[in-house]
Backbone of each chain as ProteinMPNN parsed JSONL, in Angstrom:
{"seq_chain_A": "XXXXXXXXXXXXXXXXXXXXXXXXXXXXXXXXXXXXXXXXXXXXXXXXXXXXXXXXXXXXXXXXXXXXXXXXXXXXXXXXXXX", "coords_chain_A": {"N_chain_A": [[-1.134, -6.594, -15.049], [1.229, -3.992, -15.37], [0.855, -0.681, -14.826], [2.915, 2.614, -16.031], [3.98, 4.276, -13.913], [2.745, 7.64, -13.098], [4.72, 10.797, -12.074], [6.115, 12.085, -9.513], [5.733, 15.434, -7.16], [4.188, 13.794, -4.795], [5.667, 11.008, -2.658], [4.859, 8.423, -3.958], [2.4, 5.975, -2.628], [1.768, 2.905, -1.927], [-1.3, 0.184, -1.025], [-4.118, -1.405, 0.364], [-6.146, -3.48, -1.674], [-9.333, -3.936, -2.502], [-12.509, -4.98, -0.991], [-13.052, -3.061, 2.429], [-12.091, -4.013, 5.292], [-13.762, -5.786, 7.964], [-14.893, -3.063, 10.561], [-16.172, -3.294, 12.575], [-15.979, -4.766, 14.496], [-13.468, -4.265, 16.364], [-13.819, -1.433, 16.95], [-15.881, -1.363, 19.045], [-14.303, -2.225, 20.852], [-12.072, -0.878, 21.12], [-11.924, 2.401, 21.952], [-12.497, 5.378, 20.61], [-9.397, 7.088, 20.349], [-9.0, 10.228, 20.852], [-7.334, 12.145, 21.211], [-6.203, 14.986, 19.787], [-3.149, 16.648, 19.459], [-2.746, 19.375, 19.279], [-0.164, 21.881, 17.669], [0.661, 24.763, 19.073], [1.175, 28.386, 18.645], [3.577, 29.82, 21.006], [3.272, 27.63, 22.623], [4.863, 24.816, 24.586], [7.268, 23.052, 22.344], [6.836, 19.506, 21.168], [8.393, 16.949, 22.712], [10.846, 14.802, 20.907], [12.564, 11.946, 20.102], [14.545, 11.069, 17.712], [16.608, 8.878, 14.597], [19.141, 9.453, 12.697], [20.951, 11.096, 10.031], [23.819, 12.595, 10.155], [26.6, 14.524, 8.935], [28.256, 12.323, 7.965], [27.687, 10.356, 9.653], [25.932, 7.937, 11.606], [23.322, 9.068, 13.669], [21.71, 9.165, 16.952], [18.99, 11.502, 17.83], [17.704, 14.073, 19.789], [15.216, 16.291, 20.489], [14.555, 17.735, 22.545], [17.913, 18.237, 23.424], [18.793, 20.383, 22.134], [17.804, 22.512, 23.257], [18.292, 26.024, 24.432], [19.546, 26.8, 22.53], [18.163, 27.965, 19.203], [16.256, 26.763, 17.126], [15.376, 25.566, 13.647], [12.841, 23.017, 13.178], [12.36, 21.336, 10.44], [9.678, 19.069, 8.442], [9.181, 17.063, 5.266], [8.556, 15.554, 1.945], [9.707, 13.737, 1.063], [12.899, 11.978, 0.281], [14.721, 12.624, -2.621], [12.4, 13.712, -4.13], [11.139, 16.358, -5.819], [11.175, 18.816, -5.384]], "CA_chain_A": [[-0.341, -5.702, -15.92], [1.537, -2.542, -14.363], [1.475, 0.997, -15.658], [3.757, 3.115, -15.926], [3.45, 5.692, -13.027], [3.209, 9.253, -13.409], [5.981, 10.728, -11.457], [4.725, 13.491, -8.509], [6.079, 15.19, -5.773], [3.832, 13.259, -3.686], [5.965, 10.142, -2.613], [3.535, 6.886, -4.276], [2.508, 4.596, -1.832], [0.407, 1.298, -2.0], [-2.372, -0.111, -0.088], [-4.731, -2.798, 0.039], [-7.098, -3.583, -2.536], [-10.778, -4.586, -2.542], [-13.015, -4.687, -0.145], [-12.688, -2.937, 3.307], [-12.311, -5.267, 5.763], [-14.906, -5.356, 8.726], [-14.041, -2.874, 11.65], [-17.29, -2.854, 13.556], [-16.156, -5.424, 16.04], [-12.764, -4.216, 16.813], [-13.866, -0.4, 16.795], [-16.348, -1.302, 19.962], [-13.297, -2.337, 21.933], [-11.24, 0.156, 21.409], [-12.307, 3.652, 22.44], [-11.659, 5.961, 19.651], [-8.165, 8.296, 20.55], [-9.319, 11.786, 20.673], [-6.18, 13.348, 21.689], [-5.375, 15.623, 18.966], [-2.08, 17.295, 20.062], [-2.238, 20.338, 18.397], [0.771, 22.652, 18.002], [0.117, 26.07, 19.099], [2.554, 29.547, 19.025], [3.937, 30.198, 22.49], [3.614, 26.268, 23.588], [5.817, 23.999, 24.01], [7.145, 22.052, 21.036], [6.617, 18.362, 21.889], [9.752, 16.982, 22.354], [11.085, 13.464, 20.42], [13.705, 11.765, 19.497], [14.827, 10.295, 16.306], [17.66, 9.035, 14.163], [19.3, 10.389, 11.576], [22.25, 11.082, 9.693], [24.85, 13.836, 9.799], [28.313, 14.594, 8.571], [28.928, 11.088, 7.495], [27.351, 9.193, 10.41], [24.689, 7.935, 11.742], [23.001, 9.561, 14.956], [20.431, 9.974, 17.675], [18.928, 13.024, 18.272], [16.663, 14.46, 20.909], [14.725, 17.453, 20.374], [15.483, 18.852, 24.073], [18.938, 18.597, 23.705], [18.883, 21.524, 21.535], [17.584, 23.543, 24.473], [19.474, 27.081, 24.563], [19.328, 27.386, 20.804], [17.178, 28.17, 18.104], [15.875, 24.881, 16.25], [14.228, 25.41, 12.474], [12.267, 21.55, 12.12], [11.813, 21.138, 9.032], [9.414, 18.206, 7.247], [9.577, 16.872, 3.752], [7.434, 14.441, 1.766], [10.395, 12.959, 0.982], [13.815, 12.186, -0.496], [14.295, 12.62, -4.053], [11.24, 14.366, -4.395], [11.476, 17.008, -6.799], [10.36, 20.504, -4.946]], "C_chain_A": [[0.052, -4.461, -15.14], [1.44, -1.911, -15.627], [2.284, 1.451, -15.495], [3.047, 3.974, -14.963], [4.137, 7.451, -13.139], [4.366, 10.004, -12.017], [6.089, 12.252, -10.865], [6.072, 14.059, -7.72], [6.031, 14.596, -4.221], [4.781, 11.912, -3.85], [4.605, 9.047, -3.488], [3.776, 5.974, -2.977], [1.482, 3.68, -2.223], [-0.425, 1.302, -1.192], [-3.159, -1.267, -0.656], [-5.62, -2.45, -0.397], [-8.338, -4.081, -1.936], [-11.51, -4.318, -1.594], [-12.579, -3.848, 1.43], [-12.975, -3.963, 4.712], [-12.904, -4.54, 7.307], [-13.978, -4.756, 10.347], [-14.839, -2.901, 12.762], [-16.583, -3.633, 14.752], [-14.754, -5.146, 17.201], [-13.074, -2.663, 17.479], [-14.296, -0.259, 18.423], [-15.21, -1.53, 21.152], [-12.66, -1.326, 21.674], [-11.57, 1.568, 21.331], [-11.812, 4.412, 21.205], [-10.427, 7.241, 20.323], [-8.516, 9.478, 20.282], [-8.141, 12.659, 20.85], [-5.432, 13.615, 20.337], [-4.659, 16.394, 19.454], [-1.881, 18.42, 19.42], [-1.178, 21.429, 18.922], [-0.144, 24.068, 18.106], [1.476, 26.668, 19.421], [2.435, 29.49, 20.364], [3.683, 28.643, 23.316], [4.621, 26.051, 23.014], [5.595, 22.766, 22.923], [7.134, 20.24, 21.647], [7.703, 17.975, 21.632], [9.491, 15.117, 21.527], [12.553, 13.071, 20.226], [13.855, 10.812, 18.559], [16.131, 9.813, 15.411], [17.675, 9.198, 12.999], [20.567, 10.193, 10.967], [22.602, 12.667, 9.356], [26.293, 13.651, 9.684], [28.788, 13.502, 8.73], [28.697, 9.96, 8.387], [25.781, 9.212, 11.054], [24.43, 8.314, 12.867], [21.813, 9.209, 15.432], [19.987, 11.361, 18.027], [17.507, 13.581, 18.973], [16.422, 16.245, 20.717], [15.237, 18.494, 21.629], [16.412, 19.162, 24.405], [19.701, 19.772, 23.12], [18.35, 22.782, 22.398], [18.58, 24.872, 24.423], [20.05, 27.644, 23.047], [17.999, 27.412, 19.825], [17.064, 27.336, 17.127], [15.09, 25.64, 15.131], [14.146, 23.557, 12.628], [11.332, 21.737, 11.208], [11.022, 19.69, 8.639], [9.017, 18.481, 5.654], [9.153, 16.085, 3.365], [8.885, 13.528, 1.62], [12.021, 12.81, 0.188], [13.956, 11.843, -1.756], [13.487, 12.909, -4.714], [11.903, 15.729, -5.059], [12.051, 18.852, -5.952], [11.61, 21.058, -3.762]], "O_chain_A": [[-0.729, -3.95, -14.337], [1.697, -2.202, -16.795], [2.927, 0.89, -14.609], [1.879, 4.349, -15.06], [5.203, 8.063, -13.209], [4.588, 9.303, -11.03], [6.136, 13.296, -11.515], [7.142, 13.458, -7.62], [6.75, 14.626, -3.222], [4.853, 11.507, -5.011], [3.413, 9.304, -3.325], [4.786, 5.472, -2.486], [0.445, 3.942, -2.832], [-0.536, 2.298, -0.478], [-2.992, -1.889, -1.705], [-6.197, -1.429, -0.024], [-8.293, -4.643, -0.842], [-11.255, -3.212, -1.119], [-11.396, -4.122, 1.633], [-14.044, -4.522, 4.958], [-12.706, -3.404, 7.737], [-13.093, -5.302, 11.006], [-14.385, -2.59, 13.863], [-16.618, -3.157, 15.887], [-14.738, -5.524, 18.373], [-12.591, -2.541, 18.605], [-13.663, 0.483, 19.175], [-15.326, -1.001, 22.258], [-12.964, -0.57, 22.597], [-11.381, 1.924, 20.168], [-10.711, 4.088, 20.76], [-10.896, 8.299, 20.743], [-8.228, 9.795, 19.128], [-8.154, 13.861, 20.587], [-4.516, 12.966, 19.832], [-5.299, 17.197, 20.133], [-0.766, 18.558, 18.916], [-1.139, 21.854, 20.077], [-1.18, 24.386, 17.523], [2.447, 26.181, 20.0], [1.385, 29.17, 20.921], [3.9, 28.558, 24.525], [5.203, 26.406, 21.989], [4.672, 21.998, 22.648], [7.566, 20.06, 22.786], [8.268, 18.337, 20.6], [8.467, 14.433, 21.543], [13.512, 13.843, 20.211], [13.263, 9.736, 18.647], [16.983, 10.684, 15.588], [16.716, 9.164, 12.228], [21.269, 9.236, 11.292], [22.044, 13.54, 8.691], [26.995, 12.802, 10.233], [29.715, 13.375, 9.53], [29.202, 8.851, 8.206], [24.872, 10.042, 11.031], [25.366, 7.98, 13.594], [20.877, 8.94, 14.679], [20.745, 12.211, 18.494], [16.387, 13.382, 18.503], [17.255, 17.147, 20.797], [15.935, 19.507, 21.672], [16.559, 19.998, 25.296], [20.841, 20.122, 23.423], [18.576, 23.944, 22.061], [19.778, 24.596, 24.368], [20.742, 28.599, 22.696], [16.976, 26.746, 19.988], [17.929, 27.275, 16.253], [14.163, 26.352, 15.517], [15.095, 22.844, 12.302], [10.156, 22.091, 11.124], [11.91, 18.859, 8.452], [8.704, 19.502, 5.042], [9.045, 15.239, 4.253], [8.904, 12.494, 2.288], [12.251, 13.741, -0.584], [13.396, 10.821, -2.152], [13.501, 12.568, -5.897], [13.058, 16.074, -4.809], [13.005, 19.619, -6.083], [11.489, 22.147, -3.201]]}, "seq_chain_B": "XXXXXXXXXXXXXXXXXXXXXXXXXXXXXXXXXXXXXXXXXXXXXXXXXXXXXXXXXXXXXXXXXXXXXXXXXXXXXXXXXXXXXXXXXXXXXXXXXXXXXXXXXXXXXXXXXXXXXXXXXXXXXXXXXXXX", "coords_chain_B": {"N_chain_B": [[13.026, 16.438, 8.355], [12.022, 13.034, 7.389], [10.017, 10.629, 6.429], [11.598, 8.697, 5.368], [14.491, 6.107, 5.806], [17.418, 6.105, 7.912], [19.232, 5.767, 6.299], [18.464, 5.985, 3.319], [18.411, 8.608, 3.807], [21.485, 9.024, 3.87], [22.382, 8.097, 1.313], [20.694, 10.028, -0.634], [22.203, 12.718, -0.047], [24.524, 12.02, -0.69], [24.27, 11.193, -2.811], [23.11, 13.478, -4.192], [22.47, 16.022, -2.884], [24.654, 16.728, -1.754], [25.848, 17.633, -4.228], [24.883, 19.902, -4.721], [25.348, 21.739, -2.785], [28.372, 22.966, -1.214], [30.189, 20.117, 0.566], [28.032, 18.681, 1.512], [25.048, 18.225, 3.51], [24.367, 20.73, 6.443], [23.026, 19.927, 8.328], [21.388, 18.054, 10.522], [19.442, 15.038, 9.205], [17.083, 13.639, 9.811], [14.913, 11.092, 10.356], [11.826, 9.86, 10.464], [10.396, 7.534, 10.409], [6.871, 5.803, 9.761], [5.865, 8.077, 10.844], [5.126, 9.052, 13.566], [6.22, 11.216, 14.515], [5.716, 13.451, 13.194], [2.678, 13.076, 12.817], [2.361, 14.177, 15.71], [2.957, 16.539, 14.987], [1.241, 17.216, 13.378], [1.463, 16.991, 10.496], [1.448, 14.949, 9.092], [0.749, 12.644, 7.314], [-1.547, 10.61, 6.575], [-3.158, 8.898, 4.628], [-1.593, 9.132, 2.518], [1.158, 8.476, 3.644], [3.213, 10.393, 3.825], [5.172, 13.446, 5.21], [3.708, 16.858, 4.775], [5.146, 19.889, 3.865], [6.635, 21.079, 6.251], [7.594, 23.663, 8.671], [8.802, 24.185, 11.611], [9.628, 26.942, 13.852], [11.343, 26.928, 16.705], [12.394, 28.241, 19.823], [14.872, 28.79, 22.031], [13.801, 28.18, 24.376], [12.276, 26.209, 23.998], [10.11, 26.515, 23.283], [7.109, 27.185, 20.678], [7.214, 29.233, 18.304], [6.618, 29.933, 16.158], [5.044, 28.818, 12.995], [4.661, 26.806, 9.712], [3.018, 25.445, 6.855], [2.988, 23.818, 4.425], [1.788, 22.153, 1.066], [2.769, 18.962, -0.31], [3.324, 20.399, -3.189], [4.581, 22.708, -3.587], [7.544, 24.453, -3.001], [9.956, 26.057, 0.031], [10.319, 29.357, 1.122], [13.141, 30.072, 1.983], [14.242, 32.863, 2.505], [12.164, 34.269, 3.853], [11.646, 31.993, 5.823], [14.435, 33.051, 7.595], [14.616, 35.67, 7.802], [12.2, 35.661, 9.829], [13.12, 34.492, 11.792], [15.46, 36.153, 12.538], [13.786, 38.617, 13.152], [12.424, 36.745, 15.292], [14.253, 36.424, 17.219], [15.146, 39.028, 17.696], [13.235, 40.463, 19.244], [13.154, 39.078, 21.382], [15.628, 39.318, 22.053], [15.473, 41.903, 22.884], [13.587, 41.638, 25.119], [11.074, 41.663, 24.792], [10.207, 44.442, 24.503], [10.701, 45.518, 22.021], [8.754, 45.25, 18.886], [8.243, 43.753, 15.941], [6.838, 45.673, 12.915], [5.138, 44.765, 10.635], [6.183, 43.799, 7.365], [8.724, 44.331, 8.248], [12.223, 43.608, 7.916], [15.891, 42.793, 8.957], [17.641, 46.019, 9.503], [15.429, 47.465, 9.23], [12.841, 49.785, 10.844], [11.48, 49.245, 14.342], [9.13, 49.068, 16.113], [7.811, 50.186, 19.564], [5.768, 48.723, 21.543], [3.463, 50.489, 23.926], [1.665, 52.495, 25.728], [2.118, 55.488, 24.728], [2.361, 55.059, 21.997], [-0.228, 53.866, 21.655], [-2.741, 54.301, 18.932], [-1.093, 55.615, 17.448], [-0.136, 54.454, 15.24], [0.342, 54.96, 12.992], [2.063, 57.4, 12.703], [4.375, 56.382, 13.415], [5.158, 54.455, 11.211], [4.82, 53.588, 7.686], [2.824, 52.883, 4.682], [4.203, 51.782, 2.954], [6.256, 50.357, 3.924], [5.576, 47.935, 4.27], [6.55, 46.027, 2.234], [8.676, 45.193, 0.078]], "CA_chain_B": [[12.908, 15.179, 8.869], [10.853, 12.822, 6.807], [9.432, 9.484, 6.511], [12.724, 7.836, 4.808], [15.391, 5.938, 6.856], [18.716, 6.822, 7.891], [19.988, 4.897, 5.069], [17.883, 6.936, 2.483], [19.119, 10.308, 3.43], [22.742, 8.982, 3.469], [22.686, 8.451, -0.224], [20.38, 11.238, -1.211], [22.82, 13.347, 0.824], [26.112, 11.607, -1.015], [24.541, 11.198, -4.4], [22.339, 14.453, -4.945], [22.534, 16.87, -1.808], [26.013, 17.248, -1.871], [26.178, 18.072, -5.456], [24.13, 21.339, -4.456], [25.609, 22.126, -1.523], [29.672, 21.988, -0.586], [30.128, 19.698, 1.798], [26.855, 18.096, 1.787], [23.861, 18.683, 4.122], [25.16, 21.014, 7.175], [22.701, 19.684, 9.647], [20.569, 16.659, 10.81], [18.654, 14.617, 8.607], [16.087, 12.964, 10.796], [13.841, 9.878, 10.202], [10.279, 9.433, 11.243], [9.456, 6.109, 9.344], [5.79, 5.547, 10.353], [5.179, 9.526, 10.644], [4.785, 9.612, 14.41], [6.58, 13.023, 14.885], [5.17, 14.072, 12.783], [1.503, 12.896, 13.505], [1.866, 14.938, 16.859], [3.357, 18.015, 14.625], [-0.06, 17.646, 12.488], [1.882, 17.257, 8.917], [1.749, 13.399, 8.671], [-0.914, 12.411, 6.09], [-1.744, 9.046, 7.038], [-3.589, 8.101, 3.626], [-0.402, 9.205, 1.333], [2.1, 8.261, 3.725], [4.042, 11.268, 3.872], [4.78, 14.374, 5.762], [3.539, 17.971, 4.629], [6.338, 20.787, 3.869], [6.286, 21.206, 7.912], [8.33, 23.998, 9.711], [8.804, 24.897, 12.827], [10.532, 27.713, 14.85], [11.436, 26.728, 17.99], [12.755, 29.045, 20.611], [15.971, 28.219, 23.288], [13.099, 27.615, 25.648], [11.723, 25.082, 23.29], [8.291, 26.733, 22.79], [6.873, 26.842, 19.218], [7.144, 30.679, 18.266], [6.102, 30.351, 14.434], [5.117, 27.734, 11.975], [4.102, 26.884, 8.324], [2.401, 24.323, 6.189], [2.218, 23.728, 2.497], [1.186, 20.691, 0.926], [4.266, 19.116, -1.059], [4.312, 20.927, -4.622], [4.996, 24.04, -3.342], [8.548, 24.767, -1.72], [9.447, 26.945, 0.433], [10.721, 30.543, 1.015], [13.943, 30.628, 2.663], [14.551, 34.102, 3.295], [11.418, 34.701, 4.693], [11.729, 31.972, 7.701], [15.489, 33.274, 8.322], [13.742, 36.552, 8.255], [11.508, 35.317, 11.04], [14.263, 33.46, 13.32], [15.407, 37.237, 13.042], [12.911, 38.89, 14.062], [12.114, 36.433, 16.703], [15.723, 36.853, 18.41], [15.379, 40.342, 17.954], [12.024, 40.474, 20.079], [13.906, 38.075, 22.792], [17.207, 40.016, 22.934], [15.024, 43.142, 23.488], [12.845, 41.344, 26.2], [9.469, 42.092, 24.189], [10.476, 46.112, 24.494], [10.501, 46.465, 20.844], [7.837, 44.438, 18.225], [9.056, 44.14, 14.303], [6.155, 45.063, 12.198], [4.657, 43.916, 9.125], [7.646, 44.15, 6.602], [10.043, 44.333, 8.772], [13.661, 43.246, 8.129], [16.953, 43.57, 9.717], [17.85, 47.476, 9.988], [14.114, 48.618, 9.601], [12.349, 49.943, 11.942], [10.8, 48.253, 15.466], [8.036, 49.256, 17.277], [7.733, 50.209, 20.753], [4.85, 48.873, 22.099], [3.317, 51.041, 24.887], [0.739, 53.914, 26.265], [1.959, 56.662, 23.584], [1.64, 54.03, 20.842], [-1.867, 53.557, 20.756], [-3.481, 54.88, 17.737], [-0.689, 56.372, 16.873], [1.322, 53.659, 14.807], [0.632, 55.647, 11.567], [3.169, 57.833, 12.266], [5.856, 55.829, 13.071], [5.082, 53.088, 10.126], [3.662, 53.611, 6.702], [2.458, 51.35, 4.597], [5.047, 51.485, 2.062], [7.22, 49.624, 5.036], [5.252, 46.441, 4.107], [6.748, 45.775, 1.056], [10.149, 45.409, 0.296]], "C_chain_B": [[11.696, 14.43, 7.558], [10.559, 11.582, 6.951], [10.689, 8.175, 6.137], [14.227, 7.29, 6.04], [16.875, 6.596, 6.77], [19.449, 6.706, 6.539], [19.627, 5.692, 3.711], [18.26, 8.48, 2.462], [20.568, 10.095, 3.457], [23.077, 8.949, 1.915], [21.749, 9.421, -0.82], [21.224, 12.281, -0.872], [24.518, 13.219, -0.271], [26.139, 11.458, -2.373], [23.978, 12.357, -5.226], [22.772, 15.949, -3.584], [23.943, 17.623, -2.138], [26.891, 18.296, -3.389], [25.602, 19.827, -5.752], [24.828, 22.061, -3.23], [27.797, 21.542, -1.358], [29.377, 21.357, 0.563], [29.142, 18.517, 2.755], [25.883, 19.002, 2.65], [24.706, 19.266, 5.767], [24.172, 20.203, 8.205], [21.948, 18.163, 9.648], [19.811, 15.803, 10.087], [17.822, 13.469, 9.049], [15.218, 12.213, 9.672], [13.015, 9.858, 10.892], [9.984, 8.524, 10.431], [8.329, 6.099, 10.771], [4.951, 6.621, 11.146], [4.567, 9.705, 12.006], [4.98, 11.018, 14.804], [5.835, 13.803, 14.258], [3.615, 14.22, 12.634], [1.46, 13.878, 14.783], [2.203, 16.457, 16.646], [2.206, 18.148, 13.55], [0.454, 18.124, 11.163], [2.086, 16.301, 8.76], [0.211, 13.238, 7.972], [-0.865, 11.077, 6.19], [-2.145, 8.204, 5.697], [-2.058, 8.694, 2.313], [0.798, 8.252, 1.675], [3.286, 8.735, 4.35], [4.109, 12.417, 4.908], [5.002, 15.567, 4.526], [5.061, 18.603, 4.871], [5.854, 21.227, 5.134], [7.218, 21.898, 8.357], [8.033, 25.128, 10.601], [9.681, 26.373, 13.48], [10.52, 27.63, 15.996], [12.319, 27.617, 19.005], [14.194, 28.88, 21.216], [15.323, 28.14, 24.303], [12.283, 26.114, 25.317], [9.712, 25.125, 23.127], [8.639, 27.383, 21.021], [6.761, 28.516, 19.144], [6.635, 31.157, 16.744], [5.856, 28.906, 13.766], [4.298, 27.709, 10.436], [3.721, 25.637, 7.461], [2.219, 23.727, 4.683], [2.647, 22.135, 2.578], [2.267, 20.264, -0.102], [4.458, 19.818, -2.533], [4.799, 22.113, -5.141], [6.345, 24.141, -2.4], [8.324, 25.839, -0.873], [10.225, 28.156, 0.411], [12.278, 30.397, 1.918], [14.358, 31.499, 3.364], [13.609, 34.729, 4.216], [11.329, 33.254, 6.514], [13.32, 32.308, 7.871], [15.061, 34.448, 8.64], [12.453, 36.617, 9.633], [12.158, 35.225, 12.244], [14.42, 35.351, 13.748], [14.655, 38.461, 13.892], [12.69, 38.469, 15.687], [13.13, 37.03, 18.062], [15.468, 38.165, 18.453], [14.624, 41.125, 19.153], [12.452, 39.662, 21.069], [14.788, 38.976, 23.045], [16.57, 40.984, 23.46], [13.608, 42.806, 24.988], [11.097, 41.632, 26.309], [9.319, 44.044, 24.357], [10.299, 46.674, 22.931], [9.899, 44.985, 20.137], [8.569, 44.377, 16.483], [7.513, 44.284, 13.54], [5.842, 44.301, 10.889], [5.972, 44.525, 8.453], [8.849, 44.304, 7.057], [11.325, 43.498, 8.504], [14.627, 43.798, 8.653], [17.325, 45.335, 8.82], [16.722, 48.096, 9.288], [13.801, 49.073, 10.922], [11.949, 49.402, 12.671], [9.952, 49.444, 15.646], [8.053, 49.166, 18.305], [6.755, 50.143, 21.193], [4.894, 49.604, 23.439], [2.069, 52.513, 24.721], [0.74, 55.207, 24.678], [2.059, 56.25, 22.101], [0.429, 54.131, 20.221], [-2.242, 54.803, 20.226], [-2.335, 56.043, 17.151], [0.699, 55.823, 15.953], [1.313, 54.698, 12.973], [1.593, 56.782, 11.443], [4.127, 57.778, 12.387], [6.058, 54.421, 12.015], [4.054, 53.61, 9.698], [3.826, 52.517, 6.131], [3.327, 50.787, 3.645], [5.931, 50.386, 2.919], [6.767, 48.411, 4.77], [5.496, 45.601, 2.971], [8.318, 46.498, 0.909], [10.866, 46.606, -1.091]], "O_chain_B": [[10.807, 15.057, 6.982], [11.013, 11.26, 8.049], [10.65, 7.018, 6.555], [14.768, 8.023, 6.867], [17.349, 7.33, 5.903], [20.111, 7.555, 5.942], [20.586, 6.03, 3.017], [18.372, 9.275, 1.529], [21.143, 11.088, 3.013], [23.919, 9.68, 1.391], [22.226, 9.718, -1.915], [20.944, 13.172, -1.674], [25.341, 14.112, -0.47], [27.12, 11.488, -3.115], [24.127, 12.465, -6.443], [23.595, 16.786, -3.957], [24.179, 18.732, -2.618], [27.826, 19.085, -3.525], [25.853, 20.623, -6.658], [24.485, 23.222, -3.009], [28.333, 20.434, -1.38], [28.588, 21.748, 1.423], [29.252, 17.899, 3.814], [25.867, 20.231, 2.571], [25.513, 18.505, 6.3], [24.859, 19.752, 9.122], [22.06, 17.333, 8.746], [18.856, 15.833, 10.863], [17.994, 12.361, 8.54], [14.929, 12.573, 8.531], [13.257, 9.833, 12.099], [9.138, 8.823, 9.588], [8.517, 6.243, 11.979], [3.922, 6.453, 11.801], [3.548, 10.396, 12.017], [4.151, 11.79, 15.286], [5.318, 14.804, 14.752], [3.177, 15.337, 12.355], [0.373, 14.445, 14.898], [1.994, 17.374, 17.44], [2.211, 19.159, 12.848], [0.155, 19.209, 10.662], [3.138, 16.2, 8.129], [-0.94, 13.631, 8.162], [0.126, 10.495, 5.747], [-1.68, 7.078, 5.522], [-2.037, 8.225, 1.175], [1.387, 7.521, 0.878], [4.103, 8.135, 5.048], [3.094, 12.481, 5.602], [5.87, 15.537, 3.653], [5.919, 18.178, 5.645], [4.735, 21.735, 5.197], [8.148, 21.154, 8.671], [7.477, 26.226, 10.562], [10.832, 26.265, 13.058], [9.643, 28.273, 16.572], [13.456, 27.452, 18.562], [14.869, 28.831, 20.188], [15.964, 28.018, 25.347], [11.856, 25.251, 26.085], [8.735, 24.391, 22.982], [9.639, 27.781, 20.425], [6.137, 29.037, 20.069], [6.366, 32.278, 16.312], [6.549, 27.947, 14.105], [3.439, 28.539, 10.137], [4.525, 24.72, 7.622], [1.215, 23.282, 4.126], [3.253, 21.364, 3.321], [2.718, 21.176, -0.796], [5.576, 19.831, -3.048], [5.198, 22.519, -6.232], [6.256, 23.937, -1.189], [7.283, 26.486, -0.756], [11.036, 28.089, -0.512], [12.054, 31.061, 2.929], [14.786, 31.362, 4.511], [13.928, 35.495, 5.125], [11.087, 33.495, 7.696], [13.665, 31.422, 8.653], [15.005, 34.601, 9.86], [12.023, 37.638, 10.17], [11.898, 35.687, 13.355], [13.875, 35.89, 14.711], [14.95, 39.003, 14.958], [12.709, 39.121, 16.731], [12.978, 37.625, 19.129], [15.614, 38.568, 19.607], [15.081, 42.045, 19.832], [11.553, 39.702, 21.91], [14.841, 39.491, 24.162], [16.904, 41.202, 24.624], [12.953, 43.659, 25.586], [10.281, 41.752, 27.224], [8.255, 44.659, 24.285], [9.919, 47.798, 22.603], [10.275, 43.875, 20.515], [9.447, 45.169, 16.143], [6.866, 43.239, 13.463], [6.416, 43.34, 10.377], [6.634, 45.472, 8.877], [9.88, 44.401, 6.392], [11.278, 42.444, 9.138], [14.623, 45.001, 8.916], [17.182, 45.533, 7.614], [16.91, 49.183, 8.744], [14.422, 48.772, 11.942], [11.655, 48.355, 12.096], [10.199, 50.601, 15.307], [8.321, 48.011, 18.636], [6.272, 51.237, 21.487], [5.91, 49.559, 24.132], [1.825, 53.236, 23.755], [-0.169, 55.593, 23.943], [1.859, 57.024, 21.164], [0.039, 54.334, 19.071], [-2.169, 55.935, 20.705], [-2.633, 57.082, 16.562], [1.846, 56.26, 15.856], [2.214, 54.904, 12.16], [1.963, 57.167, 10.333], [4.971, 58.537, 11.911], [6.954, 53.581, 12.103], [3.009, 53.988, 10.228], [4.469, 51.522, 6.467], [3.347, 49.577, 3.419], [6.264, 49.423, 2.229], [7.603, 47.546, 5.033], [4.812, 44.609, 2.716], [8.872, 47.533, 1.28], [12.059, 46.909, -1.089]]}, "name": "protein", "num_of_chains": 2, "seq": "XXXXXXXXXXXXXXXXXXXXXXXXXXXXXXXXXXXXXXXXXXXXXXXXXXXXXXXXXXXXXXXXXXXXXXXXXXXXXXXXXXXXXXXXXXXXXXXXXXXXXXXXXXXXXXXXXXXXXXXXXXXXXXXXXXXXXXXXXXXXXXXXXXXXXXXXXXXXXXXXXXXXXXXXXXXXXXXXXXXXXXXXXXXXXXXXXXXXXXXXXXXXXXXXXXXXXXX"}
């Protein structure tokens, strides 16, 4: 049976039900990733690139190529979100 | 930028955006499906999904010079980060010669850090200056 869902600014997402499934044996192989990248004032911003859409088309866009100007990035939980 | 594809901000953009805005959206509307960028900008929430109200100020050298965080059901301030960018440029064009303090907006006062400064900011900034 579904419910009706209450209706957030957080996007809803899914996930898997029931049990968690066993990680012991994969966990030992793989080293856990420690590299938290944290941003800090006065570093550099990490660069990326991503696509997107502007003024009616679709693009790539590379953080570094904005070099020589003043970048606001902005994130957002999402579109159509209320806030 | 957020978690939704290109395709998703073209019609939020053509069926809601625009209706707020002439013209539509003036600038970029970036995709991170799968919240890496945002994983290394520490506003990707891995168990929601989503990214955090996440922004940056980035420089013309491309260092991080300010940033801010709220959790999504709070927007955000506008005037206070264009109020920032200002600032920042203002503290670049002047080559770190003059500081903006607390309250500061365009045509208040700056601060000259230096020697006949110390301990003596109370009498070139009161406190009324921190409040608009």
């Amino acid at each position: 049976m579904a419910e009706e869902a209450a209706v957030g600014c957080a996007r809803p997402t899914g996930g898997p039900v029931g049990e968690e499934p066993d990680n012991t044996a994969t966990s030992e192989q793989q080293p856990i990733n420690e590299e938290h990248s944290m941003i800090k004032v006065g570093k550099k911003a990490p660069d990326f690139t991503a696509p997107g859409f502007h003024k009616g088309a679709f693009i790539n866009t590379k953080l570094s190529d904005y070099l020589g100007k003043w970048v606001l990035l902005c994130f957002y939980p999402g579109d159509f979100t209320f806030v | 930028m957020s978690i939704d594809s290109m395709f998703t901000h073209k019609m939020w953009n053509e069926d809601e955006l625009s209706k707020m805005v002439d013209g539509g959206v003036p600038f970029p509307m970036l995709s991170d499906a799968g919240g890496k960028v945002g994983s290394v900008y520490g506003v990707y929430d891995e168990d929601a999904g989503v990214e955090a109200r996440g922004r940056f100020i980035i420089d013309p050298d491309g260092v991080v010079q300010g940033y801010e965080v709220l959790t999504p059901p709070v927007g955000r301030n506008v005037n206070e980060t264009i109020r920032q960018v200002q600032a920042f440029q203002l503290v670049r064009e002047s080559k770190g010669a003059e500081a903006t303090p607390s309250g500061w907006r365009p045509g208040k006062a700056t601060l000259k850090p230096g020697i006949d400064l110390v301990g003596k900011v109370w009498k070139e900034w009161k406190t009324e200056q921190a409040f608009d």
